[in-house]
N, C-alpha and C positions, 0 to 999 in steps of 0.2 A: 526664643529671643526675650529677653530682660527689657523689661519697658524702663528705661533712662530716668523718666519724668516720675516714677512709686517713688523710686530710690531715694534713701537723704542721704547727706552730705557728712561724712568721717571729721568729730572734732579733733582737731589736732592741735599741737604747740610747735614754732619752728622758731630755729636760735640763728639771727646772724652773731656770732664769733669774729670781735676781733682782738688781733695780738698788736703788739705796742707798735710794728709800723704800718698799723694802720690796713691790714691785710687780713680777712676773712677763712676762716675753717671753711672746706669744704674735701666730700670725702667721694671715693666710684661704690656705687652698690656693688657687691656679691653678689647678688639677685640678676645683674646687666651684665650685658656682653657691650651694651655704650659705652662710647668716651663720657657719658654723662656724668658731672659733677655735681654735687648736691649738699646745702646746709645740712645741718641736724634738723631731724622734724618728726614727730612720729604721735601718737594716739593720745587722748586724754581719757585717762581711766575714769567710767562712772564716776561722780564724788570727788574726783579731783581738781583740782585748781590750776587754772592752765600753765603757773607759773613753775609751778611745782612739775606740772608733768616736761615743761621746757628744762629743769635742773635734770631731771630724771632721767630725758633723754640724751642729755650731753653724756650724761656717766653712760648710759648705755653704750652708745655709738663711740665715744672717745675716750672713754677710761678716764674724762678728767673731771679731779674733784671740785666738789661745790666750793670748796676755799681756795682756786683758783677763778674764781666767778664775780665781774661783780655789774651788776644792772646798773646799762644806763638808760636805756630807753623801753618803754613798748610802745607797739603801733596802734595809734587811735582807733582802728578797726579792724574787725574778723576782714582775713582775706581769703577768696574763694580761689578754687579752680574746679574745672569737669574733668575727670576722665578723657580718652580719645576713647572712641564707638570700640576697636576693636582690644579695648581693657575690662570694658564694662564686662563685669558678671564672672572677670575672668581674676583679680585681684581681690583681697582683703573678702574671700568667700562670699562672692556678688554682692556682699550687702551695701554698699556704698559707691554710688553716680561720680564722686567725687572727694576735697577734703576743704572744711570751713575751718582755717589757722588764726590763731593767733601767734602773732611774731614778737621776738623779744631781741633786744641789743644790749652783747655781755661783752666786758672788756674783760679779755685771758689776759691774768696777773703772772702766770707760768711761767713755762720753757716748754721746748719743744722736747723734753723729754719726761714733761707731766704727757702727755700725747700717744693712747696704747689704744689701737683702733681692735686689736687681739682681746677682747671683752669678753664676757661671759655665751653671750650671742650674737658674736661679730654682724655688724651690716656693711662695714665696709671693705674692700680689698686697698682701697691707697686710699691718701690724704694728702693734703696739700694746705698754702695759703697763697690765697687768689686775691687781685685786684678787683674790689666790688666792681668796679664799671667791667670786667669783663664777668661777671658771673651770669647774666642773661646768654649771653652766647655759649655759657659752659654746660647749661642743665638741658632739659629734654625737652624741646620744644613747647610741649604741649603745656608747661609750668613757664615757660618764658615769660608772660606776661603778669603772673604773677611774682617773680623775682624783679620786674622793674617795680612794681608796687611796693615791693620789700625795701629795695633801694632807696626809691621815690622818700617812704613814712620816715627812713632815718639820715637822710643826707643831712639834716642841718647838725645832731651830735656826730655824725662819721665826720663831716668837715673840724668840726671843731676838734676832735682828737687827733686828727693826722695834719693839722696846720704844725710850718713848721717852728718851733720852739716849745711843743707842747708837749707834757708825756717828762 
């Protein structure tokens, strides 16, 4: 049994994505047999800068380029989650209890045909753009609370880009 409490915490970078109406990137793992839907999010290489590993993973996960990209916000703080007990030891080669993110908010300047989830090492099977207020109810429970947080950090630039006459 993997003692929880050795373990540290998986840096990460996660993107909420959104497109001009106001409606967020979200993709189904490969990896689940869930309905669960999920931002972009994934590892920050040694040495890298979390911003960078957040561009890095969009092109990974979405095939879309960093010149459809453009930051508007990040979230004032690293955001946590644990594991559920029966992941632990059993994902990301037991080394990590959990993942400690930083989150970023990119306006997609695109189409929906910059959009190739068919990447070099696909992590998703479908794709979607989802209404932020439901995306707590769309991911995997055990991140539920962390995706109100996500929401939470950028409601006040998401309001302002989807008020109407903007854009």
């Amino acid at each position: 049994m993997i003692d929880r409490e050795t373990l540290p915490y998986r840096p990460c970078a996660g993107v909420m994505l959104l497109n001009r109406d106001g409606q967020v990137f979200v993709g189904q793992r490969l990896d689940s047999t869930l309905e669960a839907w999920q931002m972009p999010q994934g590892g920050i290489d040694p040495g890298e800068a979390a911003l960078a590993a957040a561009i890095r993973e969009i092109g990974e996960e979405t095939g879309i380029a960093p010149h459809h990209l453009d930051l508007i916000a990040e979230a004032p703080d690293e955001l946590w989650y644990d594991l559920p007990d029966d992941l632990i030891g059993k994902i990301w080669k037991g080394k990590w209890r959990g993942q400690r993110q930083r989150w970023f908010l990119f306006a997609f300047t695109g189409t929906d045909d910059d959009v190739d989830i068919a990447t070099e090492h696909p992590e998703f099977r479908a794709w979607k753009w989802a209404d932020p207020a439901d995306l707590p109810a769309m991911i995997v429970p055990f991140k539920k609370a962390l995706y109100e947080s996500v929401i939470a950090a950028f409601a006040d630039p998401v309001a302002r880009r989807t008020r109407p006459g903007h854009g």
